[in-house]
SEZA-924476 format. One record per residue: residue in one letter; x, y, z of N, C-alpha, C, O in turn. Coordinates in steps of 0.1 Angstrom, whole numbers, plus 5000, padded with zeros to 4 digits. Layout:
% residues N
AXYZXYZXYZXYZ/...
//
This chain:
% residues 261
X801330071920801530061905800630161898799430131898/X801030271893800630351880800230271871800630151870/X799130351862798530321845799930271837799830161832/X800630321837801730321830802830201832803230131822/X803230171844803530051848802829951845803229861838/X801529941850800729841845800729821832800629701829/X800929911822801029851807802429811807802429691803/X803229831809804329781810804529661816804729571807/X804429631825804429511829803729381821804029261819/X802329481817801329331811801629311800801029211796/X802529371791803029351774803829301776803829181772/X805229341786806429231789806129081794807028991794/X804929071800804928951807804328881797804828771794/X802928941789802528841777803828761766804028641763/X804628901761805528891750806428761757806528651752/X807128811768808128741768807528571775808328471777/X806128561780805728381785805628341775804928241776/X805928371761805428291754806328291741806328191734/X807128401738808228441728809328351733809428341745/X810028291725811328171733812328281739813528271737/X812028341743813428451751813228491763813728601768/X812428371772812428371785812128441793813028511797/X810828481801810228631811810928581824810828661833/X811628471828812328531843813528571839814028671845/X814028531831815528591827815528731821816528791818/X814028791819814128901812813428951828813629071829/X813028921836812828981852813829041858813929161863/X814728921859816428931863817329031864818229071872/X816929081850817529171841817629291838818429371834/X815929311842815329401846815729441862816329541865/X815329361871815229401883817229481887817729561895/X817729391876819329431884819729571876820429651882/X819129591865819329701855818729851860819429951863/X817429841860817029941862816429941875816030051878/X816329881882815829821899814029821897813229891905/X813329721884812329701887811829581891812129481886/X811029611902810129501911808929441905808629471893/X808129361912807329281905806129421919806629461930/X805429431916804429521926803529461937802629501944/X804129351936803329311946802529131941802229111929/X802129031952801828931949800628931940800828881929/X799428991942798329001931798429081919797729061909/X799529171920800029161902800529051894800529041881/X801028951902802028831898800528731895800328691883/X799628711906798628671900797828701892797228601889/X797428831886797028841877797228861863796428861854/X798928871863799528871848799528681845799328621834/X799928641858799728461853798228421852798128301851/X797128461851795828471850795128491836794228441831/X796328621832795728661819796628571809796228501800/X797728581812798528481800798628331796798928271786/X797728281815796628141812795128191804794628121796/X794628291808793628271794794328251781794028161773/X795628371778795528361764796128251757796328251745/X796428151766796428011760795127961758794727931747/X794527941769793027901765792027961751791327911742/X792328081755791428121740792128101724791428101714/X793228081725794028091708793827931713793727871702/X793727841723793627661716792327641722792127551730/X791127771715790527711726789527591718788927501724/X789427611704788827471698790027321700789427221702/X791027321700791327221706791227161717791227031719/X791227281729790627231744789227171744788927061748/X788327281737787127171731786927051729786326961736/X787727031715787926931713788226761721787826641722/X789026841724789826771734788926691751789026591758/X788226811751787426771767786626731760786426621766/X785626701745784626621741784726471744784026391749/X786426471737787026321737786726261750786026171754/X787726371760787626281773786226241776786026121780/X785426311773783426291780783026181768782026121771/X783526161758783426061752784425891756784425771754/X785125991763786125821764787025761749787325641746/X787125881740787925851731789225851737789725941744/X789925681730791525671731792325801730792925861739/X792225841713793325921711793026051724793926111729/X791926081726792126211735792326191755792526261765/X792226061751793026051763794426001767795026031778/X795025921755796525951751797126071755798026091764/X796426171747797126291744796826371757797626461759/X796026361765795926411778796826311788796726381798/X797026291789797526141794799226181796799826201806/X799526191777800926241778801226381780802426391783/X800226511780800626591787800526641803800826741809/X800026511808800226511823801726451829802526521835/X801826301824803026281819804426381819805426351827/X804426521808805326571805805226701812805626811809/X804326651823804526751839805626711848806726761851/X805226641849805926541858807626591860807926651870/X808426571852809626601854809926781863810426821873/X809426831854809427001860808826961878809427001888/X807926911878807426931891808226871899808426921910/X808726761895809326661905811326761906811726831916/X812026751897813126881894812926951904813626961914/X811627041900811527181905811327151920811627251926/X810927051930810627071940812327001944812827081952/X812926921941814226831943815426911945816226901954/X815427031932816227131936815927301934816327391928/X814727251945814427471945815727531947816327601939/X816427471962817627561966818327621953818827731952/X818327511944819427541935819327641924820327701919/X817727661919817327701910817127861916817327971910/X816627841929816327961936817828071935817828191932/X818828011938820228061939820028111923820328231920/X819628041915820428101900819728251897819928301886/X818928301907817928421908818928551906818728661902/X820028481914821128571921821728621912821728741911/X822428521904823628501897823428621878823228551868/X823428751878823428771868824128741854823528731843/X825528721858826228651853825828491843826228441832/X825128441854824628251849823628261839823328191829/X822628451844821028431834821728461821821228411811/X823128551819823928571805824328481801824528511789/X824528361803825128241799823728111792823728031783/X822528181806821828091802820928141787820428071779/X821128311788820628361773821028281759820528241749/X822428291766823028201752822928081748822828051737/X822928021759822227861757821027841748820927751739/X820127951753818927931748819127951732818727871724/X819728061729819928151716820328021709819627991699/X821627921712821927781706820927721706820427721694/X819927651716818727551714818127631701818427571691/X817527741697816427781688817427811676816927831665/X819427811679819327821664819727711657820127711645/X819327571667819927471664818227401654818327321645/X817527431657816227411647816327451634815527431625/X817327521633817327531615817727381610817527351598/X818327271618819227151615818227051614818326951608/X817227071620815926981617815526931604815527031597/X815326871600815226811588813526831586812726781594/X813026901574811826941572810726841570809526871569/X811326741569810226601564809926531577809926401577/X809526591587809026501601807326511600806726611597/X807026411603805426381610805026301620804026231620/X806426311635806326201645805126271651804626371645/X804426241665803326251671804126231683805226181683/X803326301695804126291711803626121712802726061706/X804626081721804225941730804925951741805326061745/X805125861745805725841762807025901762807326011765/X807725811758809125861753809626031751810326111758/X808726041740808226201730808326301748809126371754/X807126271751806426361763807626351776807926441783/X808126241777809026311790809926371786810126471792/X810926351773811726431767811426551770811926621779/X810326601763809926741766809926801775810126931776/X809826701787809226731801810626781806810626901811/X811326741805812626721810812726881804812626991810/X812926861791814027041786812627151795812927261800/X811527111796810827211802811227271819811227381823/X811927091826812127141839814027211836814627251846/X814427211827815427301831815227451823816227521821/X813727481818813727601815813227661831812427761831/X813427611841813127691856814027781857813727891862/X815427751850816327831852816127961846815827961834/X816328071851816228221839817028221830818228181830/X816428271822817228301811817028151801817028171789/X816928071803816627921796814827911790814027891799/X814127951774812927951777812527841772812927761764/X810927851782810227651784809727701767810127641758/X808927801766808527811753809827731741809427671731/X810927751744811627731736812427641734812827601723/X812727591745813227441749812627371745812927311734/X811227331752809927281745809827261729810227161724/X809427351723809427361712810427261706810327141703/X811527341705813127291701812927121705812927061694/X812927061716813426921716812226851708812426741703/X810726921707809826861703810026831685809426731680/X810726921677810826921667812026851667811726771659/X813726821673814126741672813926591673814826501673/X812826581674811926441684811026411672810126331672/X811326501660810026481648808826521652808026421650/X808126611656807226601659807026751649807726851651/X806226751641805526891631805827001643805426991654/X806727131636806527261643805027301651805027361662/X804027281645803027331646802527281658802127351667/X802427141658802227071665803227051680802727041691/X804327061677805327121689804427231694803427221702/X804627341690803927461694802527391703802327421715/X801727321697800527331702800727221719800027221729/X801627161717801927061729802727141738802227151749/X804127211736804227331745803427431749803727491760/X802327471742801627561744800527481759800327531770/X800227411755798927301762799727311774799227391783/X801227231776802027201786801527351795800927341806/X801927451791802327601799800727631808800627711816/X799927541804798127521813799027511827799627601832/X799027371831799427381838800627401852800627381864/X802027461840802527531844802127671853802227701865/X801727711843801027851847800227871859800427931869/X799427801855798327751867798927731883798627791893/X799627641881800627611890801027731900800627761911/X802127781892802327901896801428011901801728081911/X800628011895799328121900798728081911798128161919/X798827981914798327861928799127881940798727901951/X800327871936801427891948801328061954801228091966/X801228131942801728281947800328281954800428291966/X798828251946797728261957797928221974797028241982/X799028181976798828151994799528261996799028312006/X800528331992801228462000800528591992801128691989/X799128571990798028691992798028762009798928722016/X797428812013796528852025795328762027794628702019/X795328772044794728642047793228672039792728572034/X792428792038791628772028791728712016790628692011/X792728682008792628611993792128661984792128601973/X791528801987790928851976791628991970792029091976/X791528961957792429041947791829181949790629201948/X792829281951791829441953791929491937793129501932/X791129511930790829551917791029661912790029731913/X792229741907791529871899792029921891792329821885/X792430041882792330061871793430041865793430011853/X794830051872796030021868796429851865797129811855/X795829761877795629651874794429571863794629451860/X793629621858792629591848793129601837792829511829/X794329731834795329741823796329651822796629611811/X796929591834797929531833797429401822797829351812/X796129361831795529221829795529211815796229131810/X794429331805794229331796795329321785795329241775/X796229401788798029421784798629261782798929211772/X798529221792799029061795798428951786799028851780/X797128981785796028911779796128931763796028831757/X796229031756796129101739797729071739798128991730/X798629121748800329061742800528921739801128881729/X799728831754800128711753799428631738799928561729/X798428691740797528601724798928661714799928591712/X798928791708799728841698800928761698801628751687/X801528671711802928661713802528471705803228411697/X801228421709801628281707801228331692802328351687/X800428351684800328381669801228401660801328351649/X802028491666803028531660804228411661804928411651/X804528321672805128221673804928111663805828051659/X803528081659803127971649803028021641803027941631/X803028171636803128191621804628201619804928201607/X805328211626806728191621807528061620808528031614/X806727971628807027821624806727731617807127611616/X805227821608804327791596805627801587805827711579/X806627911587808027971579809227911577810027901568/X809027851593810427751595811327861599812527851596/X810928001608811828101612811928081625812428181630/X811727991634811928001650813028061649813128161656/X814128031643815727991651815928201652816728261659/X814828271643815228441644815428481656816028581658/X814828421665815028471681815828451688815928481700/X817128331676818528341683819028431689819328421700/X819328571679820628661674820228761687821028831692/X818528741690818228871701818828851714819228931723/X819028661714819128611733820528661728820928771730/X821228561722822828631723823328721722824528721722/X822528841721823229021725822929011735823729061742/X821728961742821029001755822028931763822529001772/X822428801761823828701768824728821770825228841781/X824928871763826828891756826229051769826929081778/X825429091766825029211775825129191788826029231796/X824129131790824129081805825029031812824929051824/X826128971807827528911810827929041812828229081824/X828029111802829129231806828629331816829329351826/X827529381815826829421830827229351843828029401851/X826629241845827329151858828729231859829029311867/X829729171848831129171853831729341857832729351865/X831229451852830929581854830429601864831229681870/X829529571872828429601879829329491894829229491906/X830129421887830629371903831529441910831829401921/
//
């Protein structure tokens, strides 16, 4: 991997883990389009590395917050930890139940155009929300979530956005959606970065250098810019704008597939 790739890579990967317009479906799309590859397993770990910090640092006074409560043994913050482990649960349990199935949809260029569109409906269906909600997650609240999160496995379907989306039809303040999808993607992310860690080299250790440092950094300043820019537009009540982009990218991608077969 070149200087050049590496920026490439690390702005696509920040922008799109966290913009509701899905980074495997925009992988997919890539890889079938122009025939780009991921470079190798410790790129994959390090762009999931930097885009778990830049969740950490944009919530990082509520993670604060948040770990005080638990070392305090306050209710509400162990609720609220409580129900984002909870609104794991479904993705993990899904995602191991039907890899085969999810793994196949890798294939299918055709299904990630379809699932663009889906998505492009979930976020433009948030303009129908009614502006007067103040629910809070609970049990109920958190596996809902959990659930539209485990069918953002699929490409092209984004967890950012799904998430979001059923959280606010669930009443729950945009903002606050945001901040519980965001929390959720910890250990998502994590996750992920965990698994690819075993098909490193039997040393395990990441070889460092200057194209990769770029990537990291790229991954890291996109990803922050990407969640900011996400809550200032739900401060607006504009999520649903990132409809109009998935459904050209659908309506594209469909026609590519059917071209390209």
């Amino acid at each position: 991997m070149n200087w050049w790739q590496g920026i490439i890579l690390g702005i696509v990967q920040g922008l799109t883990e966290f913009l509701p317009i899905s980074s495997s479906g925009h992988l997919v799309v890539a890889q079938a389009a122009v025939g780009v590859q991921m470079p190798g397993v410790q790129v994959e770990v390090v762009l999931h590395v930097a885009t778990l910090l830049a969740v950490l640092i944009v919530y990082r006074s509520t993670l604060l917050t948040l770990s005080r409560g638990l070392v305090a043994r306050d209710p509400g913050a162990w609720k609220y930890a409580l129900l984002l482990v909870l609104a794991t649960v479904p993705a993990a349990v899904i995602g191991l139940w039907l890899a085969d199935v999810f793994q196949k949809a890798f294939d299918s260029l055709f299904a990630v155009g379809i699932n663009f569109l889906v998505t492009g409906m979930i976020l433009w269906s948030t303009r129908l929300v009614p502006e007067a909600i103040d629910g809070k997650p609970d049990v109920k609240r958190a596996l809902a979530i959990g659930v539209s999160q485990a069918l953002a496995i699929l490409p092209g379907i984004s967890r950012s956005g799904t998430t979001i989306a059923a959280a606010m039809w669930l009443r729950i303040r945009p903002v606050a959606a945001a901040e519980f999808s965001f929390l959720l993607a910890i250990p998502a992310v994590a996750g992920a970065a965990v698994l690819l860690l075993t098909d490193l080299p039997a040393t395990g250790a990441i070889v460092w250098n200057g194209s990769l440092i770029l990537s990291f950094l790229c991954a890291l300043i996109s990803g922050i810019a990407a969640i900011r820019l996400l809550i200032a537009l739900l401060h607006r009540r504009a999520f649903h704008r990132f409809a109009p982009y998935c459904w050209v990218l659908g309506v594209v991608t469909m026609a590519w597939a059917v071209v390209s077969a």
